[in-house]
gemmi code that builds the backbone of each chain (N, CA, C; Angstrom):
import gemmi

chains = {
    "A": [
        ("UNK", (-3.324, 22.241, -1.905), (-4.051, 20.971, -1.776), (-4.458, 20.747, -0.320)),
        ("UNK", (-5.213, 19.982, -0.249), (-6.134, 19.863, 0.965), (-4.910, 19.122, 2.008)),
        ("UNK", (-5.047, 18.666, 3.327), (-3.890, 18.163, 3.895), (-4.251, 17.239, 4.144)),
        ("UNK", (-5.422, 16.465, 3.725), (-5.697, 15.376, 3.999), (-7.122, 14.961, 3.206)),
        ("UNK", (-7.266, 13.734, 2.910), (-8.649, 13.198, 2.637), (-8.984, 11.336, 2.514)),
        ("UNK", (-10.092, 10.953, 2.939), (-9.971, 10.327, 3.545), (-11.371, 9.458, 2.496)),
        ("UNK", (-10.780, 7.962, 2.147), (-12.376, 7.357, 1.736), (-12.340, 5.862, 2.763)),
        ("UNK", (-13.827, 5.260, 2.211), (-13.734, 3.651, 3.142), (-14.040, 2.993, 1.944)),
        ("UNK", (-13.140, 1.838, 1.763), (-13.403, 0.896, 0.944), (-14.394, -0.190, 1.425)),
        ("UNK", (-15.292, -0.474, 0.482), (-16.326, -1.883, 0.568), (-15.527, -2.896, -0.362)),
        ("UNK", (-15.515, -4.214, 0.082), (-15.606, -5.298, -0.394), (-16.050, -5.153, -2.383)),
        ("UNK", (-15.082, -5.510, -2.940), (-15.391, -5.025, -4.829), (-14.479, -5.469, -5.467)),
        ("UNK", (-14.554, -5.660, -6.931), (-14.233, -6.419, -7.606), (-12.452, -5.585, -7.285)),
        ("UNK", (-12.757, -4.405, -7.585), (-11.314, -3.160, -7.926), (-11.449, -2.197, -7.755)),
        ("UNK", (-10.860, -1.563, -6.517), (-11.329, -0.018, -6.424), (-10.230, 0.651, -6.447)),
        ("UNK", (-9.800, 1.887, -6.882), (-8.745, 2.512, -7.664), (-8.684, 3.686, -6.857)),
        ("UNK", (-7.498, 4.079, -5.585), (-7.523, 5.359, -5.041), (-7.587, 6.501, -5.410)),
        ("UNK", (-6.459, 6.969, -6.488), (-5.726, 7.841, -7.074), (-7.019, 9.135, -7.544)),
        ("UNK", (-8.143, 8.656, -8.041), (-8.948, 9.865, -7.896), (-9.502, 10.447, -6.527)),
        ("UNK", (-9.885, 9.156, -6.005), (-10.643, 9.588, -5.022), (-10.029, 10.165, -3.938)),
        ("UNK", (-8.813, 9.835, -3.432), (-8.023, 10.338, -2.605), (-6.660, 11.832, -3.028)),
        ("UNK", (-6.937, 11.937, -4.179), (-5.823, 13.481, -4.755), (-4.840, 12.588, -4.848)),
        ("UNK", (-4.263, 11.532, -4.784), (-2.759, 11.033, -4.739), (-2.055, 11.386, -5.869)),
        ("UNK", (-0.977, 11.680, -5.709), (0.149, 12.137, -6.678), (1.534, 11.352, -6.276)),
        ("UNK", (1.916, 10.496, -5.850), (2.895, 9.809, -5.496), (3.076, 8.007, -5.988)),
        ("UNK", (1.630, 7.924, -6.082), (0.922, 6.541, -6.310), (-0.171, 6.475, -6.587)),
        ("UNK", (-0.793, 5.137, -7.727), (-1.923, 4.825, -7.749), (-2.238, 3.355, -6.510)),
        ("UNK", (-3.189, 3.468, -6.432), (-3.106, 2.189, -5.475), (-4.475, 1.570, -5.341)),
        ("UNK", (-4.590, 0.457, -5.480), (-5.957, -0.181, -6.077), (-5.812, -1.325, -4.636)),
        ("UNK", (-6.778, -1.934, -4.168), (-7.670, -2.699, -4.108), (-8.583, -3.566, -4.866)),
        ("UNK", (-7.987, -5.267, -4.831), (-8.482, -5.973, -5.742), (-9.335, -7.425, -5.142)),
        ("UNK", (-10.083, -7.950, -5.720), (-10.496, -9.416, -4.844), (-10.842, -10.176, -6.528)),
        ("UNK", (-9.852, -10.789, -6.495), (-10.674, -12.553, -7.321), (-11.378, -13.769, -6.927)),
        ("UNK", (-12.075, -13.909, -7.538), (-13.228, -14.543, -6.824), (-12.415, -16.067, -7.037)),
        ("UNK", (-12.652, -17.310, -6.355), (-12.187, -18.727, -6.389), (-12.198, -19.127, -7.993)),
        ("UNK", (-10.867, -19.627, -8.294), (-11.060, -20.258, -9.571), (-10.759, -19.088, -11.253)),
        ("UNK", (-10.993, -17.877, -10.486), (-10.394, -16.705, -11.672), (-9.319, -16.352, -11.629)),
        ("UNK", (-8.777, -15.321, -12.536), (-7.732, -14.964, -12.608), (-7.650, -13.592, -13.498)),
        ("UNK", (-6.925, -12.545, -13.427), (-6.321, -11.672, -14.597), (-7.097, -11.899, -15.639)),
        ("UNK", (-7.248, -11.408, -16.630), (-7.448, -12.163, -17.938), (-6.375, -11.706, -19.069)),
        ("UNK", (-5.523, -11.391, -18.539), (-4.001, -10.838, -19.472), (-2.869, -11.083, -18.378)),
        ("UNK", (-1.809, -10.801, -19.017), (-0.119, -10.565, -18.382), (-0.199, -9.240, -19.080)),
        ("UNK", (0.694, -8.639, -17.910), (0.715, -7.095, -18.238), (2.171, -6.667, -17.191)),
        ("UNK", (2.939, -6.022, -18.645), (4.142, -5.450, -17.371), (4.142, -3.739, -17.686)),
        ("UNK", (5.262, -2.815, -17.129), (4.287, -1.580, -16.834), (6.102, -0.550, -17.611)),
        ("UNK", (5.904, 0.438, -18.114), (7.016, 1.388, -18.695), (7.606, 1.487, -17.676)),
        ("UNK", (7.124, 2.435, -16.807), (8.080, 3.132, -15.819), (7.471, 2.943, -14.484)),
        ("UNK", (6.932, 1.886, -14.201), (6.120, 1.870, -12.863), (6.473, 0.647, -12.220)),
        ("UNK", (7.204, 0.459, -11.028), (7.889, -0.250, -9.924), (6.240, -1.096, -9.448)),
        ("UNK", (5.796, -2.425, -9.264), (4.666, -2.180, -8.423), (4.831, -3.406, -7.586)),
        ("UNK", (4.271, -2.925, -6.215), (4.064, -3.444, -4.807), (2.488, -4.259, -4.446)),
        ("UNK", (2.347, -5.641, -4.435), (1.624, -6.280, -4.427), (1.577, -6.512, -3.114)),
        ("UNK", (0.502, -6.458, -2.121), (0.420, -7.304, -0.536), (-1.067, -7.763, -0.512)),
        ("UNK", (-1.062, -9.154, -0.078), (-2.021, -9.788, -0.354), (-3.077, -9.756, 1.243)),
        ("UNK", (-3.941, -9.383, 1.382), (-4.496, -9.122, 2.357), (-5.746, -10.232, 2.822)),
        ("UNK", (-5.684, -11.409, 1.831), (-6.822, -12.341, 2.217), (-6.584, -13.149, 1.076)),
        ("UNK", (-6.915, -14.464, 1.911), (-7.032, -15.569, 0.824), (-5.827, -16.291, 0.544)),
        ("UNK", (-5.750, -16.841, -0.916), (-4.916, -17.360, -1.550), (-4.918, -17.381, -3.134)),
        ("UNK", (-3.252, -17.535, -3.504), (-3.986, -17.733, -4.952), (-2.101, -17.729, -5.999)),
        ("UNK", (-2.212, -17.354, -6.857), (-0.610, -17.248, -7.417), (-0.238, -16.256, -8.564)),
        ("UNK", (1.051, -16.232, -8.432), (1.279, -15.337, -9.688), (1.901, -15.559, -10.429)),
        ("UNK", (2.375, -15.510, -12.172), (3.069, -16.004, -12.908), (3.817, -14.751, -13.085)),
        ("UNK", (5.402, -14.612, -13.102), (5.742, -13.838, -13.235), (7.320, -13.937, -14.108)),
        ("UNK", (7.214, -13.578, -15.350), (8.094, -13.987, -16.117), (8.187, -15.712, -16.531)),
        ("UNK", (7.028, -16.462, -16.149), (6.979, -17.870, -16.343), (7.321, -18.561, -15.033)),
        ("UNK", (7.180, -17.881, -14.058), (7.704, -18.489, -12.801), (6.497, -18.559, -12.181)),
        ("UNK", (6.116, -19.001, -11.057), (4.739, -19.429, -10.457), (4.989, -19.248, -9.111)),
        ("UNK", (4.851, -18.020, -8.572), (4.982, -17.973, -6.796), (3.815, -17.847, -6.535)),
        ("UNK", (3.509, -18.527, -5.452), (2.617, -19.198, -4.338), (1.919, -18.009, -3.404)),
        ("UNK", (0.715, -17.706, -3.416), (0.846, -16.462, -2.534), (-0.169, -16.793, -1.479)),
        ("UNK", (0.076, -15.778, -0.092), (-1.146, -16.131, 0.345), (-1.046, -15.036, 1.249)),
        ("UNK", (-2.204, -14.942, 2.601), (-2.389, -13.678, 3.108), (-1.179, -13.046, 3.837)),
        ("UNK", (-0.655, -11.918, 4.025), (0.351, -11.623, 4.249), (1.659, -11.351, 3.468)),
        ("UNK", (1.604, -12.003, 2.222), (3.134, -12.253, 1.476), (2.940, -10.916, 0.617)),
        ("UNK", (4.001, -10.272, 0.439), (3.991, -8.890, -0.157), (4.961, -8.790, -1.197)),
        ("UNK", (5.019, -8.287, -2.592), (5.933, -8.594, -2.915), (6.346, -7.292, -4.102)),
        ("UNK", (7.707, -7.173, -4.638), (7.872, -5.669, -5.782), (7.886, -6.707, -7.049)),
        ("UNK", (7.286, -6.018, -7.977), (7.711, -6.771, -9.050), (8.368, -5.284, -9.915)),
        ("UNK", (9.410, -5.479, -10.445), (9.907, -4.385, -11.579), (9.025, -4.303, -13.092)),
        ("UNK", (9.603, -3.165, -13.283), (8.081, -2.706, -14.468), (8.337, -3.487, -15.596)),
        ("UNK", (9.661, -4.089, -15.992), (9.555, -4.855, -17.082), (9.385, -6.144, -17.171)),
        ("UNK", (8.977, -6.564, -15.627), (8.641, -7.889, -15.750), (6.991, -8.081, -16.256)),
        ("UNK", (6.703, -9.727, -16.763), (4.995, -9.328, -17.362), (4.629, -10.215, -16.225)),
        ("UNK", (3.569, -10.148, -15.572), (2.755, -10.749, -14.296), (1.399, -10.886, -14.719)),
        ("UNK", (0.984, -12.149, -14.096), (-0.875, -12.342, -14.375), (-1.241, -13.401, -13.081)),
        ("UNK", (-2.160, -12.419, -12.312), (-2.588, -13.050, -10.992), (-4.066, -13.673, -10.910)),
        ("UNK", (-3.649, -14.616, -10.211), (-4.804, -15.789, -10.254), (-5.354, -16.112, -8.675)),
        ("UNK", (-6.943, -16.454, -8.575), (-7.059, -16.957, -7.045), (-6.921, -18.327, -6.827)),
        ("UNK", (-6.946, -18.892, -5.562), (-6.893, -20.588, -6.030), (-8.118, -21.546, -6.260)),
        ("UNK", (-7.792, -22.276, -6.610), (-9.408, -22.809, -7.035), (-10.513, -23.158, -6.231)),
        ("UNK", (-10.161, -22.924, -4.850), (-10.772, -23.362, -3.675), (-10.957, -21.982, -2.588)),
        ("UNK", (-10.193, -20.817, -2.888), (-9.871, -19.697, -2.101), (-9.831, -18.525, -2.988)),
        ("UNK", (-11.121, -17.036, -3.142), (-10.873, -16.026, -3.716), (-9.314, -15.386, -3.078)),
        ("UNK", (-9.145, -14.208, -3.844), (-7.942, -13.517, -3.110), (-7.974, -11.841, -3.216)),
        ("UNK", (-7.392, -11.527, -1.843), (-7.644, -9.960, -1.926), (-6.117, -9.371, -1.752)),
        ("UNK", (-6.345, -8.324, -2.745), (-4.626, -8.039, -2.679), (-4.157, -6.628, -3.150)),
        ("UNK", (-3.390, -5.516, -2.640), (-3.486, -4.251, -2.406), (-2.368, -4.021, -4.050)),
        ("UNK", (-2.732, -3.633, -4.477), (-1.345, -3.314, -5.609), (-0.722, -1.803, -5.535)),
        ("UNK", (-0.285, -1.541, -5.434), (0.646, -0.237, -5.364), (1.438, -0.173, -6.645)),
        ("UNK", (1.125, 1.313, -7.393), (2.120, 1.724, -8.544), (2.791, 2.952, -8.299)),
        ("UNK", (4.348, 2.712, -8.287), (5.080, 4.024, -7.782), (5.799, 3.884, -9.093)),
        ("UNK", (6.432, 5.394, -9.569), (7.624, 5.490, -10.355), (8.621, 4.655, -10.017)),
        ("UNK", (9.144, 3.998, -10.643), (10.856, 3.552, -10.030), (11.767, 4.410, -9.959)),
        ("UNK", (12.442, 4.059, -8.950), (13.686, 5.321, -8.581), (13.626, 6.455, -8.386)),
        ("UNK", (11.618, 6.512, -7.696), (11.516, 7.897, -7.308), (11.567, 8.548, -5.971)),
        ("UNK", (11.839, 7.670, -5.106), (12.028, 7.720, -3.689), (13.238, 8.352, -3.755)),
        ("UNK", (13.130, 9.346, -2.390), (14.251, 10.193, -2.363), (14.693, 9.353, -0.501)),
        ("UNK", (14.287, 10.427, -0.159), (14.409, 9.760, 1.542), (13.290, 9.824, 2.437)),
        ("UNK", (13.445, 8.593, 3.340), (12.142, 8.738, 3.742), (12.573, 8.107, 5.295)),
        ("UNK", (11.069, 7.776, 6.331), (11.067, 7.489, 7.544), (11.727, 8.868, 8.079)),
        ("UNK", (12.890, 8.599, 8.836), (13.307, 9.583, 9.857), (14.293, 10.267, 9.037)),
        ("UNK", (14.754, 9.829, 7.806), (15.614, 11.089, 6.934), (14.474, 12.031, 6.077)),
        ("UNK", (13.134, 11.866, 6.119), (12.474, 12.666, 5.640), (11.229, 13.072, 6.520)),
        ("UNK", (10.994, 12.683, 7.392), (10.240, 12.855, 8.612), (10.178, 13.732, 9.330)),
        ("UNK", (9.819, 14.729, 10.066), (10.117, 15.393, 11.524), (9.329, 15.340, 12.516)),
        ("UNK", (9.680, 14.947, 13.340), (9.116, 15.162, 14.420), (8.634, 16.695, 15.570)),
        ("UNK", (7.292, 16.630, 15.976), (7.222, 17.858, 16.205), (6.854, 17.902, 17.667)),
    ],
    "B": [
        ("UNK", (18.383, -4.954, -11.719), (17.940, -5.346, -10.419), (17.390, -7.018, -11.127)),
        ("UNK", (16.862, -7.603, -9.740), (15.623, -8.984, -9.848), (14.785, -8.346, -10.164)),
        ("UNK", (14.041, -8.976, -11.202), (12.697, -9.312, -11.606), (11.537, -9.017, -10.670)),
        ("UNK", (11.766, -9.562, -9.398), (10.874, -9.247, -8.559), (11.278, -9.946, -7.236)),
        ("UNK", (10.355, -9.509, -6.142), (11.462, -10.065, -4.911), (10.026, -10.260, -4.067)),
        ("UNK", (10.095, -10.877, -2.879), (8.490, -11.342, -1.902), (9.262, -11.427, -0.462)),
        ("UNK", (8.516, -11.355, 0.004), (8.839, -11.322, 1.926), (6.983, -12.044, 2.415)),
        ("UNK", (7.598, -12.664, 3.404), (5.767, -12.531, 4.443), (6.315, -12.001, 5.625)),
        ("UNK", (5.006, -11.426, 5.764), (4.962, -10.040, 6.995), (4.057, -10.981, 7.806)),
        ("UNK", (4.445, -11.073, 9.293), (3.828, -12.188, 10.187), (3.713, -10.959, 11.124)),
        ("UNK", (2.558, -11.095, 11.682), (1.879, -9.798, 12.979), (2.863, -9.175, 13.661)),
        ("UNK", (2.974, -8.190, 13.797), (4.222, -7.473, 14.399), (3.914, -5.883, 14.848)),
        ("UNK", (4.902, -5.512, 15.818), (4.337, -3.810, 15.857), (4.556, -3.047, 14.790)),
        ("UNK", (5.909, -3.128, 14.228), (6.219, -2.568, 12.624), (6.758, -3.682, 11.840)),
        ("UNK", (6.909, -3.881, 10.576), (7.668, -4.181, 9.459), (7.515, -3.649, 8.396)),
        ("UNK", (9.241, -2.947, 8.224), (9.378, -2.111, 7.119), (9.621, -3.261, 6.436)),
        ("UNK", (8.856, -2.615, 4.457), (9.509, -3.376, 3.339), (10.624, -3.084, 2.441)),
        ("UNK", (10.643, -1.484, 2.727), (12.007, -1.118, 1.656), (12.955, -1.481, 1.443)),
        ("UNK", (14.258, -2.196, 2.238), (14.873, -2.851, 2.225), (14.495, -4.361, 2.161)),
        ("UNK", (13.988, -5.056, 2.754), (13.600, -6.550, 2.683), (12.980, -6.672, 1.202)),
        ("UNK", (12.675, -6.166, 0.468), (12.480, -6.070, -1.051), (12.578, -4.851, -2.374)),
        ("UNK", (13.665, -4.437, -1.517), (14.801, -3.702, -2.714), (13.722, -2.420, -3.143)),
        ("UNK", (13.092, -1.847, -2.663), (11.900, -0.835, -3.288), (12.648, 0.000, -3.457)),
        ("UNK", (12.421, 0.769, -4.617), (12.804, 1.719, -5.514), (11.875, 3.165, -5.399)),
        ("UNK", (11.093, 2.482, -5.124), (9.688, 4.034, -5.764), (8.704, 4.075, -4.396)),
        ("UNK", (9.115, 3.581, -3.014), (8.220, 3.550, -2.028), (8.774, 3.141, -0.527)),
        ("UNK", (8.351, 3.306, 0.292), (8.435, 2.625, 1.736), (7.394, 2.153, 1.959)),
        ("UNK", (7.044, 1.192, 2.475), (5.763, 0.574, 2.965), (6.086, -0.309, 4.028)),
        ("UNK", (4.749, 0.387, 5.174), (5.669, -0.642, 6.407), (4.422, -0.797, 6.822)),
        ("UNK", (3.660, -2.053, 7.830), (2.926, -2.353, 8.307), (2.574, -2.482, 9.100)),
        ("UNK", (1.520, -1.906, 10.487), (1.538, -1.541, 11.556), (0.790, -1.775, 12.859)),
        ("UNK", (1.148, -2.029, 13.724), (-0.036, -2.890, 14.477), (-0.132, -1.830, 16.093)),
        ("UNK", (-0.727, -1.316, 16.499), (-1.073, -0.308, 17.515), (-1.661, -1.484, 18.478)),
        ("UNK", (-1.339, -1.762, 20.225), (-2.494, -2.121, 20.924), (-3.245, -1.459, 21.818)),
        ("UNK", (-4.605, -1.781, 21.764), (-6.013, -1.245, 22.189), (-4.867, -0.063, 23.383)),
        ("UNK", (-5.444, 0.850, 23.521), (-5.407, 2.296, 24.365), (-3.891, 2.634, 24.612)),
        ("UNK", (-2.988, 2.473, 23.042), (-2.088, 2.976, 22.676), (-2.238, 4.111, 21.340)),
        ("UNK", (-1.087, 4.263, 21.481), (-0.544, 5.381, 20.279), (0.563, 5.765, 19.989)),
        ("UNK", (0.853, 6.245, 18.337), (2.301, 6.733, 18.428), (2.545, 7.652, 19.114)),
        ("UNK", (4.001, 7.572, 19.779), (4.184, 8.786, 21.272), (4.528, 10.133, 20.778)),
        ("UNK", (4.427, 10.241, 19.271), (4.894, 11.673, 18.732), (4.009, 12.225, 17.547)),
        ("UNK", (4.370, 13.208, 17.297), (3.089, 13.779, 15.765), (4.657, 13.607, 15.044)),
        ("UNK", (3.929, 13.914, 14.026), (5.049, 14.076, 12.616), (4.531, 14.735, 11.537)),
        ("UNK", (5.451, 15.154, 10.814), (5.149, 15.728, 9.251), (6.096, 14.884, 8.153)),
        ("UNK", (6.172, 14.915, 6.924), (7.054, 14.987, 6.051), (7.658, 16.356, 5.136)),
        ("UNK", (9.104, 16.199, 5.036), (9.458, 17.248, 3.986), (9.099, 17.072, 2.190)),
        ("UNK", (9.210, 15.716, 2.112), (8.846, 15.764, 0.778), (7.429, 14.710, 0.341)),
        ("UNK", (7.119, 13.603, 1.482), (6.893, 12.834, 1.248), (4.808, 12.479, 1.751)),
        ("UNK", (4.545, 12.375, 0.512), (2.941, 12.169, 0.628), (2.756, 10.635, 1.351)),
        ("UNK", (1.937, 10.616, 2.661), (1.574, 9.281, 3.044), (0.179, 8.593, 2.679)),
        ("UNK", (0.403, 7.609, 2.408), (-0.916, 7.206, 2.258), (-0.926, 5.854, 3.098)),
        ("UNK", (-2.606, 5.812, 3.984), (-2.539, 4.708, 4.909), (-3.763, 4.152, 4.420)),
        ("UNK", (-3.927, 3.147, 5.108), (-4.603, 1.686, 5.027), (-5.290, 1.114, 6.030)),
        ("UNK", (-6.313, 1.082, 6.528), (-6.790, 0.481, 7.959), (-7.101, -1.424, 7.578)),
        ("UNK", (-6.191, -1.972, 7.852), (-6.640, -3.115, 7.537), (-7.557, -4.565, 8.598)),
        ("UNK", (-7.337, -3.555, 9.487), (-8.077, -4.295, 10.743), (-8.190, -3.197, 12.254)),
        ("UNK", (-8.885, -3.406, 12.911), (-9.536, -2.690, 13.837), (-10.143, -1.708, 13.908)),
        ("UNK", (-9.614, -0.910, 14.803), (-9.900, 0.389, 14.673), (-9.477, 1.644, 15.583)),
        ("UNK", (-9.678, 2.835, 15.562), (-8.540, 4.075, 16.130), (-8.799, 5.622, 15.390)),
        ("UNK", (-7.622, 6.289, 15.652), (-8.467, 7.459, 15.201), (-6.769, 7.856, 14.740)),
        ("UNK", (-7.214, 9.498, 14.661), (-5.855, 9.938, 13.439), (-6.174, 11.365, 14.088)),
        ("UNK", (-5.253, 11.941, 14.297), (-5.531, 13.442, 14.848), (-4.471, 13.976, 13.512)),
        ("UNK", (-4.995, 14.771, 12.846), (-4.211, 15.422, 11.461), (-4.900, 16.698, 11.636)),
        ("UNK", (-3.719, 17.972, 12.024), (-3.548, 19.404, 12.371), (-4.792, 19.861, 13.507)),
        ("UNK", (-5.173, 19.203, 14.365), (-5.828, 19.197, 15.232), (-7.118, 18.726, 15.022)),
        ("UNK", (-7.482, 17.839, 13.838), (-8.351, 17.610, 13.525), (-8.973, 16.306, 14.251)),
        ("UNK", (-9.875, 15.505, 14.000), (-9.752, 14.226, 14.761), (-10.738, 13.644, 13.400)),
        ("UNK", (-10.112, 12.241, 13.246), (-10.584, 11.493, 12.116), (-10.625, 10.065, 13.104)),
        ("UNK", (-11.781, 9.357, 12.901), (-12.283, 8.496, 13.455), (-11.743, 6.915, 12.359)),
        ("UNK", (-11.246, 6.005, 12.588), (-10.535, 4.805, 11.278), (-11.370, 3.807, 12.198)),
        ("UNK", (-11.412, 3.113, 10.986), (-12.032, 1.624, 11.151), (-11.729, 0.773, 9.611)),
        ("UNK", (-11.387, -0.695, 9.991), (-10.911, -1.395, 8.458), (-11.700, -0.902, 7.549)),
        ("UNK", (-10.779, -0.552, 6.554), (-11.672, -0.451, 5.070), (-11.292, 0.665, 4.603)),
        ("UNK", (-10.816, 1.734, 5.526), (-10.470, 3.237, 5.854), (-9.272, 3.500, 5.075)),
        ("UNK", (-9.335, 4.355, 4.183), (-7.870, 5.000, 3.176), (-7.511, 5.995, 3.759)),
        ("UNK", (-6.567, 6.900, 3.585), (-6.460, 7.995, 3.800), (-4.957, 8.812, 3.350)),
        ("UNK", (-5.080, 9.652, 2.402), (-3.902, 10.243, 1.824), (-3.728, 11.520, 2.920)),
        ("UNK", (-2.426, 11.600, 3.196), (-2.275, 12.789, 4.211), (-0.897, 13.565, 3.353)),
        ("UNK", (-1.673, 14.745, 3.250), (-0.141, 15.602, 2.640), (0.974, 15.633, 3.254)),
        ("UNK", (2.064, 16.025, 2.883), (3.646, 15.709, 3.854), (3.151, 17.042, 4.394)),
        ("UNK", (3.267, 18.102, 4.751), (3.395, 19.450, 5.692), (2.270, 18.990, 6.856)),
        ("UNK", (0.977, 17.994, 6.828), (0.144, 18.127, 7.772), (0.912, 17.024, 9.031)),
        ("UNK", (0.221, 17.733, 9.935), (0.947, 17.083, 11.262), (-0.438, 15.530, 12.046)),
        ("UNK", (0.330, 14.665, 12.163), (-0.338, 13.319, 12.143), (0.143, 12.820, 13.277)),
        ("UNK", (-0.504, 12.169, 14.023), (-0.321, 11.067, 15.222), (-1.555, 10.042, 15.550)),
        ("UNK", (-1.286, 9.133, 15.570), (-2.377, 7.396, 15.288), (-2.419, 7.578, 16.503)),
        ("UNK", (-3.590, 6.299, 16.664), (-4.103, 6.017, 18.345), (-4.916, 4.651, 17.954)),
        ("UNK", (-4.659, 3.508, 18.921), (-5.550, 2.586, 18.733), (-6.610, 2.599, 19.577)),
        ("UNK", (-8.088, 2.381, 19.084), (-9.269, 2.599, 20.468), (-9.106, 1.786, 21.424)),
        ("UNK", (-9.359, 2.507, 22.723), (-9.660, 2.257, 23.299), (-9.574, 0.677, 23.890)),
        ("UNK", (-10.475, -0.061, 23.005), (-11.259, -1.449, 23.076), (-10.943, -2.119, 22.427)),
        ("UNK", (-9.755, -1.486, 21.401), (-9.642, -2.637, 19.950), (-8.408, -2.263, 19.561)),
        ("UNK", (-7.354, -2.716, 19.016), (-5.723, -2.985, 18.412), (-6.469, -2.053, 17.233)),
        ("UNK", (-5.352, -1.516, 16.371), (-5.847, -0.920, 14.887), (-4.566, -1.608, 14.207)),
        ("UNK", (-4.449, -1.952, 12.956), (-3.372, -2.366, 11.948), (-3.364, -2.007, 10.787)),
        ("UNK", (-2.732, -1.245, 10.731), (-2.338, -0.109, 8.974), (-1.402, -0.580, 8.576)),
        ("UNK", (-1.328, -0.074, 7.238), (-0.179, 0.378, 6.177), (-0.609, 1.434, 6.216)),
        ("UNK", (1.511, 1.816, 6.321), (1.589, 3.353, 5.735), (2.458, 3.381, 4.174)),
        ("UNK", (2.216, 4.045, 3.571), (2.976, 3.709, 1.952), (3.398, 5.424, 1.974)),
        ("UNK", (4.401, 5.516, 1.845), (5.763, 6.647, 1.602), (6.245, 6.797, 0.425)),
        ("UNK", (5.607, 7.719, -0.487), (6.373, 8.104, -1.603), (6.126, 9.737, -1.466)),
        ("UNK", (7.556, 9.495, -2.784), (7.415, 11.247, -3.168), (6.187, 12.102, -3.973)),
        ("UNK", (5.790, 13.209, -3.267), (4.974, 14.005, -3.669), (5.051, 14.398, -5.001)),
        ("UNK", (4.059, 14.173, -5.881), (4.029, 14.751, -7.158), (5.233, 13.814, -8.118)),
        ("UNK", (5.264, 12.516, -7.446), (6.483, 11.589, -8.177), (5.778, 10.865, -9.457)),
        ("UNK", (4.350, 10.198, -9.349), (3.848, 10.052, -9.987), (3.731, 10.109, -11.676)),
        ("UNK", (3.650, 9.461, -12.329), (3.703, 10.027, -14.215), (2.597, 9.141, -14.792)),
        ("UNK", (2.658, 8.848, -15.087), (1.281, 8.161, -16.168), (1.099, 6.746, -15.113)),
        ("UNK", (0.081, 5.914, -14.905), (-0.314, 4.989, -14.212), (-1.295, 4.340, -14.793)),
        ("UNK", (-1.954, 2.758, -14.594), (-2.508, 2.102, -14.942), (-2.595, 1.893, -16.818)),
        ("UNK", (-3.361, 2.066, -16.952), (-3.400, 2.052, -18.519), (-2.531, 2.822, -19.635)),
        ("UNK", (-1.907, 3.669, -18.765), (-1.393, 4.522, -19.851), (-0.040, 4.423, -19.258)),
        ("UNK", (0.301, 3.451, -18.204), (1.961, 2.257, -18.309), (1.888, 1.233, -18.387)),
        ("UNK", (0.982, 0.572, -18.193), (0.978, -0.976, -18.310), (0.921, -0.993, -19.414)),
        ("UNK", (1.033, -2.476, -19.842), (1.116, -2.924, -21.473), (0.330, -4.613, -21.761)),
        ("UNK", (-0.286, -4.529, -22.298), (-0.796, -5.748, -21.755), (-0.110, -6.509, -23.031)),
        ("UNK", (0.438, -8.165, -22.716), (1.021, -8.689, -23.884), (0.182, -9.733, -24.129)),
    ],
}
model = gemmi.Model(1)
for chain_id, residues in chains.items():
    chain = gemmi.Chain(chain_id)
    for i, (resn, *xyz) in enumerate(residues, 1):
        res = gemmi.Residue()
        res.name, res.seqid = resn, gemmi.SeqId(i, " ")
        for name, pos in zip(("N", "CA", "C"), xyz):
            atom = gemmi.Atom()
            atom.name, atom.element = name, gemmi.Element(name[0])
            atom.pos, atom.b_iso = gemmi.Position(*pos), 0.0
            res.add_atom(atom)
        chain.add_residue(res)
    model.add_chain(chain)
structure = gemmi.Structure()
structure.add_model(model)
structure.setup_entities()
């Protein structure tokens, strides 16, 4: 496999790495809701851990019937059997990175899997 | 485990999330370089595929002597064996995510784990 590859995201509804970049570790999307939308389902996932960081805006998430507050900066894991449906606020679209990893597939990482050269 | 867990990440040179929200299937840490800096070392991984994020500025990426030019918007999957070291330009701070999982950890994603209820 190549040792690297590289795309630029534009501004879009949902753009989905995992082809475009070879990834095999993760899918990882790029999302924006426009003011006042939302999801149009709850959806929780078999075997997939996923990492939400919100990169603009505002807006919320229901998650198991609970309602956290989100806004730019707040990052958060939700486990695969929870069901989640994300919304922007009615006054503020929202942009927000989702990350899908296996659960419990991390072995070691940073400086226990790292080297320095 | 919880259901799900949240942190806010407030401007900083690093903040790791793996610990501050229990991640299972990833490292993700967030990164802030200033203007006519860089990391002071290259690196590789033994097992672990990176994938980065340019979420503001801009800088470059030297991967196996190569030179890759970043600016926001900028993805980039880098295999674990290739050798990597960041740089912020010159004139401008750069701020990434780096996301750390295992190579080839991956199993079915989006539609074919999620479940919509």
């Amino acid at each position: 496999m190549k040792n690297f590859s590289k795309t630029s995201v534009v501004e879009s509804r949902r753009v989905e790495l995992h082809d475009k970049l070879s990834l095999t570790g993760a899918e990882v999307s790029i999302n924006t809701l426009e003011a006042g939308t939302g999801i149009p389902f709850t959806h929780y996932h078999k075997k997939n851990e996923e990492i939400y960081g919100i990169i603009a805006g505002k807006g919320k998430v229901i998650i198991d019937d609970e309602t956290v507050e989100l806004t730019s900066g707040d990052w958060l894991r939700i486990a695969p059997s929870a069901k989640r449906q994300f919304f922007a606020a009615n006054d503020s679209p929202i942009s927000y990175i989702c990350i899908q990893v296996k659960e419990n597939s991390l072995e070691e990482y940073t400086e226990n899997d790292g080297v320095m050269v």
